[in-house]
C-alpha positions as a Markdown table, in Angstrom:
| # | Residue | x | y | z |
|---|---|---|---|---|
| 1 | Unk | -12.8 | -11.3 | 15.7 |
| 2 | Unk | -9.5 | -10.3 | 14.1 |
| 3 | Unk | -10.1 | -8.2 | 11.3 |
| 4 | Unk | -7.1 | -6.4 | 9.0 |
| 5 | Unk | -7.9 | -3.7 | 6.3 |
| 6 | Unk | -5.8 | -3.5 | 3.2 |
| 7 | Unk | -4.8 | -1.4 | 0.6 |
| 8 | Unk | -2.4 | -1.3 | -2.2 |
| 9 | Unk | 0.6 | 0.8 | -3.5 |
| 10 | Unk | 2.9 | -0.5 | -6.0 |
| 11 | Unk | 4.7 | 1.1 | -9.5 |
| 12 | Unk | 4.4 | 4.1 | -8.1 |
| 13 | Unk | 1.0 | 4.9 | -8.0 |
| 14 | Unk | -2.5 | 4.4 | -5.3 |
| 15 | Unk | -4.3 | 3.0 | -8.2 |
| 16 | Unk | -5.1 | 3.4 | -12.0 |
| 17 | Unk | -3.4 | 6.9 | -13.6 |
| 18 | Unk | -5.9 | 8.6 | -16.0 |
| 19 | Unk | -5.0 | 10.3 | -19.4 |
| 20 | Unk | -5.0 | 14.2 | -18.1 |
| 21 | Unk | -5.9 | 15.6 | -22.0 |
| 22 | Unk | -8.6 | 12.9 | -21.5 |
| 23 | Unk | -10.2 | 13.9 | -18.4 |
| 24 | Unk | -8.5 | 16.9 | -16.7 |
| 25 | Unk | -9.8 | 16.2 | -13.6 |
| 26 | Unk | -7.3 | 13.2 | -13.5 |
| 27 | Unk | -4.1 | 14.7 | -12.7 |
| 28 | Unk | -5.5 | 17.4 | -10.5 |
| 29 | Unk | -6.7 | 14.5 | -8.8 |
| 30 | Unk | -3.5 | 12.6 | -9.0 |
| 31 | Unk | -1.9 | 15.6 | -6.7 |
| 32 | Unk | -4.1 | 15.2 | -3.6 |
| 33 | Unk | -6.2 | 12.2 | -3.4 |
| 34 | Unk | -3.4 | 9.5 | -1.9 |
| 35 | Unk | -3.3 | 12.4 | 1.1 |
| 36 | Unk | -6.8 | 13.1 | 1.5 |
| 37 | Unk | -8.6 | 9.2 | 1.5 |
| 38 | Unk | -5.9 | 7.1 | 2.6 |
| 39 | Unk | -5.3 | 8.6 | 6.2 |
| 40 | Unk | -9.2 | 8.1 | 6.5 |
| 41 | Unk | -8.7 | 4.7 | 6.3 |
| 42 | Unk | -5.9 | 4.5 | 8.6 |
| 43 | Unk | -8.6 | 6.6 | 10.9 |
| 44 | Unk | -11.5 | 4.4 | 10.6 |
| 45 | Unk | -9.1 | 1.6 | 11.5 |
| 46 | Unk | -7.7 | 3.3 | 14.8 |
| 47 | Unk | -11.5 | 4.3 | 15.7 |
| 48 | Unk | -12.7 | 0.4 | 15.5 |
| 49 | Unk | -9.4 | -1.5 | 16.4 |
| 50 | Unk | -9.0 | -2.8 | 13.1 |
| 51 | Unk | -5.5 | -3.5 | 11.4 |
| 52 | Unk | -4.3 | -2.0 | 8.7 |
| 53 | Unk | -1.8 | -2.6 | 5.7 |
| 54 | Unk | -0.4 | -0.6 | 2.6 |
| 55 | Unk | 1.5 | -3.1 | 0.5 |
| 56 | Unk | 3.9 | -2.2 | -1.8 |
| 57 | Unk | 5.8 | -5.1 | -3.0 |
| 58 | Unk | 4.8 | -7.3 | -6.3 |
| 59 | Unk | 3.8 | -11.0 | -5.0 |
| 60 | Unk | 7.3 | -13.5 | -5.7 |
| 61 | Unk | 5.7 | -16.5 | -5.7 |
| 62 | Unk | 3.5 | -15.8 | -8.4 |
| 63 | Unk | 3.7 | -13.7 | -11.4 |
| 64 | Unk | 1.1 | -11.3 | -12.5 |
| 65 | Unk | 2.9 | -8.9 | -14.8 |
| 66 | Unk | 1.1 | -10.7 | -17.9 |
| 67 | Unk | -2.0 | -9.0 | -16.5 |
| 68 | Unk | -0.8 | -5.9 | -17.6 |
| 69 | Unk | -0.8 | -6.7 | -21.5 |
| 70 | Unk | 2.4 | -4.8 | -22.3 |
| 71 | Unk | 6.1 | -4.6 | -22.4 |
| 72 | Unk | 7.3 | -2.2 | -19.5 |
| 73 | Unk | 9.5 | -3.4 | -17.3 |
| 74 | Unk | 8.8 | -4.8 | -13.9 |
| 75 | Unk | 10.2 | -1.2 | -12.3 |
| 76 | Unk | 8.1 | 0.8 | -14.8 |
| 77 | Unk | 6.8 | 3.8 | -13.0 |
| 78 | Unk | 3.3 | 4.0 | -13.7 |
| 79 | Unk | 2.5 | 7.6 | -12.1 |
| 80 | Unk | 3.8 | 8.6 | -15.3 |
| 81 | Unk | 0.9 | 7.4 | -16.9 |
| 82 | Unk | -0.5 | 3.9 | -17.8 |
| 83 | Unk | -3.0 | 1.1 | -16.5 |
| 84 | Unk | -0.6 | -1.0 | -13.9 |
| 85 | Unk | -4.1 | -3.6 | -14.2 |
| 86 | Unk | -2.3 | -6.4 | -12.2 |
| 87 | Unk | -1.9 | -4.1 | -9.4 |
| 88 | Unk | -5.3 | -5.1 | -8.8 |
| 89 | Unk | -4.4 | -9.2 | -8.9 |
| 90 | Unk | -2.4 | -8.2 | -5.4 |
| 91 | Unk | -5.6 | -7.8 | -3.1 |
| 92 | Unk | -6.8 | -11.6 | -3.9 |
| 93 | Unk | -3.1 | -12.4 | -3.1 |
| 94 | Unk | -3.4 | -11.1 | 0.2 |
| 95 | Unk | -7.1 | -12.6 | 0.8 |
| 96 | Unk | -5.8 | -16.1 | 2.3 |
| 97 | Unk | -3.9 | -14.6 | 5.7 |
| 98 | Unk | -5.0 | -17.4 | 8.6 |
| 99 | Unk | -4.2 | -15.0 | 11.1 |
| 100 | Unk | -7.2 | -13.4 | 10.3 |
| 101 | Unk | -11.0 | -14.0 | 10.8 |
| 102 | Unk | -11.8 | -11.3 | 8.4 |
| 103 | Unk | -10.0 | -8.8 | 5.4 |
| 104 | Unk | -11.1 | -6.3 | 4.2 |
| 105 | Unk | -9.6 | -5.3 | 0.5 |
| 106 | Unk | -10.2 | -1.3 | -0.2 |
| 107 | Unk | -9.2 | 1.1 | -3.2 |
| 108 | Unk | -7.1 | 3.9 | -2.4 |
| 109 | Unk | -9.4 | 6.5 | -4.1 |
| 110 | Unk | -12.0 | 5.4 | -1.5 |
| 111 | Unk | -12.8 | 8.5 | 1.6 |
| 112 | Unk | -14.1 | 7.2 | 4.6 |
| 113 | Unk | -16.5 | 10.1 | 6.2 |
| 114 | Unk | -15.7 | 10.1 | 10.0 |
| 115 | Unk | -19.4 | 9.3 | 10.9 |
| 116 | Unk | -18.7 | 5.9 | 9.1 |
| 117 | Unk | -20.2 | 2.7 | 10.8 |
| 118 | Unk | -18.4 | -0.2 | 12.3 |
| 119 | Unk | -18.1 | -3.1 | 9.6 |
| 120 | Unk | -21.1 | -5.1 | 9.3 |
| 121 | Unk | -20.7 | -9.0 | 10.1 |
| 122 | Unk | -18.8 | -10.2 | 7.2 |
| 123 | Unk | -19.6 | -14.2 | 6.1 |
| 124 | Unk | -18.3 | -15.1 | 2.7 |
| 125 | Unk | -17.3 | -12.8 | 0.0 |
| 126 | Unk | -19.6 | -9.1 | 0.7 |
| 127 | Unk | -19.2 | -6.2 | -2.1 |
| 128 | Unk | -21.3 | -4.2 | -3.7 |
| 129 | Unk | -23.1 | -4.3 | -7.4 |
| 130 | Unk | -21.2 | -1.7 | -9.6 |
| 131 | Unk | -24.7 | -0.3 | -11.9 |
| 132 | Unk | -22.4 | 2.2 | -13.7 |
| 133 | Unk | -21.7 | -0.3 | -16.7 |
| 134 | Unk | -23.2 | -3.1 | -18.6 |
| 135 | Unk | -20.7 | -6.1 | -18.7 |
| 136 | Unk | -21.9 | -8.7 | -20.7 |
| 137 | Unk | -19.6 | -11.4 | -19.7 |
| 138 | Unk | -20.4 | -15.2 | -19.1 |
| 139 | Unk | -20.7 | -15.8 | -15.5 |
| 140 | Unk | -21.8 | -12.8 | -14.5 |
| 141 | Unk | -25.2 | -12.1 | -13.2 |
| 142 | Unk | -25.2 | -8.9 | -11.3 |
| 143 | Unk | -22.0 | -7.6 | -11.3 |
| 144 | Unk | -19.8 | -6.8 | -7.8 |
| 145 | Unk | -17.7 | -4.0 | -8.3 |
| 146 | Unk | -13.7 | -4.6 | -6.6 |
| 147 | Unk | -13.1 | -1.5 | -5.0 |
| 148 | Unk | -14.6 | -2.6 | -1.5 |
| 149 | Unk | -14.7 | -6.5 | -0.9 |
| 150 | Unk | -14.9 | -8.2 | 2.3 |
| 151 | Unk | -14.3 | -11.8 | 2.7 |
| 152 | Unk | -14.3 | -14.0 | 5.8 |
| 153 | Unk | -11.4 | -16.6 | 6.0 |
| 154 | Unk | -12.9 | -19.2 | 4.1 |
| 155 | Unk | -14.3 | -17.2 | 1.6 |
| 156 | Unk | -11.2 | -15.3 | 1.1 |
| 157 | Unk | -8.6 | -18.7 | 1.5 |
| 158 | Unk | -11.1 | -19.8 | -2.0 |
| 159 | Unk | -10.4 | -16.6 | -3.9 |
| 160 | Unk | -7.2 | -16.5 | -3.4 |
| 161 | Unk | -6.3 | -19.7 | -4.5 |
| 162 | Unk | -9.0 | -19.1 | -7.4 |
| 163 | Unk | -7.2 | -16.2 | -8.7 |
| 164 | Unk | -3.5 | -17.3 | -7.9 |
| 165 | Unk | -4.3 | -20.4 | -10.2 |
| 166 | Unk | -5.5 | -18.2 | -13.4 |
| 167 | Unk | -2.4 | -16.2 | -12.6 |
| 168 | Unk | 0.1 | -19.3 | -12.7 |
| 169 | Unk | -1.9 | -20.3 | -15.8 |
| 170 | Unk | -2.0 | -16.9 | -17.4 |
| 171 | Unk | -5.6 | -16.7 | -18.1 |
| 172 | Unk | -6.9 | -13.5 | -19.2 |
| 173 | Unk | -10.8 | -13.1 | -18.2 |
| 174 | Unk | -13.3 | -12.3 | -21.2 |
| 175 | Unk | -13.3 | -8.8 | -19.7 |
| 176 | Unk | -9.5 | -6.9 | -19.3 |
| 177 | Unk | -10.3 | -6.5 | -15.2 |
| 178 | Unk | -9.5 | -8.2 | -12.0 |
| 179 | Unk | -13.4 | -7.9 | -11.4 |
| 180 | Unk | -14.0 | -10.4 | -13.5 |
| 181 | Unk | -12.0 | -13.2 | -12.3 |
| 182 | Unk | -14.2 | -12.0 | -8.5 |
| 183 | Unk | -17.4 | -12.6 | -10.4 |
| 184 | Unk | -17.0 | -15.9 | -11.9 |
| 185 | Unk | -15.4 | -17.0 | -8.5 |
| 186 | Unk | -19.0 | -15.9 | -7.2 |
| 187 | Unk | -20.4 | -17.1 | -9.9 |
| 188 | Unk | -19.4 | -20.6 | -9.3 |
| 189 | Unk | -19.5 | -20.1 | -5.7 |
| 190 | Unk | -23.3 | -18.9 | -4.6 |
| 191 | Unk | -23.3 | -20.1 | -1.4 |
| 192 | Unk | -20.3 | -18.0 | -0.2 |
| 193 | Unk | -21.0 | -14.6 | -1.9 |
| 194 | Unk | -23.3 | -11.9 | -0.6 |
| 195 | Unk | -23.8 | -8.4 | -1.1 |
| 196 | Unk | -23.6 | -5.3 | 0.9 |
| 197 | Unk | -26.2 | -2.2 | 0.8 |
| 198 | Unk | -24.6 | 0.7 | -1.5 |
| 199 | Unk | -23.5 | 2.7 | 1.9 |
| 200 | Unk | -20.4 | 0.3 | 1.9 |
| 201 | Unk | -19.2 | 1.0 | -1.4 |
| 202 | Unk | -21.3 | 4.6 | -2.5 |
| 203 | Unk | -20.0 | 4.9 | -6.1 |
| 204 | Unk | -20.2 | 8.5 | -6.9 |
| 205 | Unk | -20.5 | 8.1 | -10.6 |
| 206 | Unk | -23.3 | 5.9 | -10.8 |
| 207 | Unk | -24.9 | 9.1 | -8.2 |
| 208 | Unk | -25.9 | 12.7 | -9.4 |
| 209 | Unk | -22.9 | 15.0 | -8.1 |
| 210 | Unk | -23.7 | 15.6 | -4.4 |
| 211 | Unk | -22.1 | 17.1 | -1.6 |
| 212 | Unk | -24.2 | 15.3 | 1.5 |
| 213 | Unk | -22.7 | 12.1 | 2.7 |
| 214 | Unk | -24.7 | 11.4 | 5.2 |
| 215 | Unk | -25.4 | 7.8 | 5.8 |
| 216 | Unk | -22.3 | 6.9 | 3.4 |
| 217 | Unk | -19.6 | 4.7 | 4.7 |
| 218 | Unk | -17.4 | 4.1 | 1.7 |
| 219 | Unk | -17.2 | 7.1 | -0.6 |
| 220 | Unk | -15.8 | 6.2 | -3.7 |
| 221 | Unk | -14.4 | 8.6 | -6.3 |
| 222 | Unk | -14.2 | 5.6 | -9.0 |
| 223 | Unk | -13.6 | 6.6 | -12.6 |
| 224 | Unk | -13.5 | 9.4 | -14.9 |
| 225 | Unk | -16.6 | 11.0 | -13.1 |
| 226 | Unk | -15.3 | 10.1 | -9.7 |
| 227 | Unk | -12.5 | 12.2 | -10.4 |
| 228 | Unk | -14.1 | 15.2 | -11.7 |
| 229 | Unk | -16.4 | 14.9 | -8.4 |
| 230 | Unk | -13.6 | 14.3 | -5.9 |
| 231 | Unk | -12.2 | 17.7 | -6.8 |
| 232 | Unk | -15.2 | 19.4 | -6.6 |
| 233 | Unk | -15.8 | 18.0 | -3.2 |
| 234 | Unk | -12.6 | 18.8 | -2.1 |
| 235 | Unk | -12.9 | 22.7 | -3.2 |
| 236 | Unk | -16.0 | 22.7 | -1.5 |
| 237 | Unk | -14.7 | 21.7 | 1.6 |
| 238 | Unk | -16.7 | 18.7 | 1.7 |
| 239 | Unk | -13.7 | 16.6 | 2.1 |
| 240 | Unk | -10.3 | 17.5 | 3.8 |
């Protein structure tokens, strides 16, 4: 089994940019988190003989920029600040590679512990259900959170071209996320989507703070309150 592990990187930042005089965990965050959870992806993938890939480069066959809502340009550097939201279009994109059996799509504000577990057998689309937020959205029964998904080649072949067409079409989902574009694909597609135990995706916020990972896979410092307990886990030493 051929399995590749990707991550994205594009306008300048590893993911969404939070207000600072909103949450000032957000830039202190900012500062260290692409150097702290990133290389322990690139770790995890050495350890199990996965391979990995940090793209950077908007698609060109399709555009996604609509996602986004507003009028920057296409170079707009978005560490200054901002929601680059179609950055998160660009894992779907990459979904329907035939060279794999299996992908593997992962946020960059994601730390994998180094007692992490080899991926579990992945058949159809795997995430996990995000219980931090009520999203009451047709199509959506329980809904997957985006930040860890993993898809087999058929599975992921079908969501790419699922999302690709709402892109050419410039169809905003009832709810302003790439999430919700996943769930109605699941939605529509039962048979094919499957969900993983919270260990692959541990979403801190929906947790109280801790600083005992044990049995975690996927740490994930999603949010406003994965922010604020990202640097507390990293002045602890918990992290590093």
């Amino acid at each position: 089994m051929k399995t590749l592990i990707i991550q994205v990187k594009v306008g300048n930042t590893s993911g969404y940019v939070y207000s600072a005089d909103t949450s000032p965990y957000a830039k202190e965050a900012l500062e260290t988190m692409e150097d702290t959870c990133i290389p322990t992806v690139k770790r995890y993938c050495e350890k199990y003989g996965y391979d990995y890939r940090m793209i950077t480069e908007y698609p060109t066959d399709v555009d996604i920029h609509f996602f986004n809502k507003n009028t920057k340009s296409l170079d707009h550097d978005y560490s200054q600040g901002g929601k680059n939201k179609c950055s998160t279009l660009i894992r779907y994109l990459n979904m329907g590679l035939n060279e794999y059996d299996c992908i593997v799509s992962l946020d960059n504000d994601i730390f994998i512990p180094e007692h992490a577990k080899e991926l579990p057998t992945i058949y159809g689309h795997m995430g996990v259900e995000d219980t931090g937020k009520v999203w009451n959205i047709p199509f959506h029964d329980r809904f997957i959170n985006g930040g860890v998904q993993m898809v087999d080649r058929t599975a992921g072949l079908s969501l790419n071209n699922f999302v690709k067409e709402k892109c050419r079409k410039k169809i905003l989902p009832p709810k302003h996320t790439d999430q919700a574009y996943m769930n109605e694909w699941r939605f529509k597609n039962p048979m094919l989507s499957n969900r993983l135990r919270p260990e692959w995706n541990y979403m801190v916020g929906c947790h109280p703070y801790t600083e005992d990972y044990t049995g975690i896979n996927f740490v994930h410092y999603a949010g406003w309150k994965g922010r604020e307990y990202y640097v507390k886990n990293l002045k602890k030493g918990v992290i590093c």
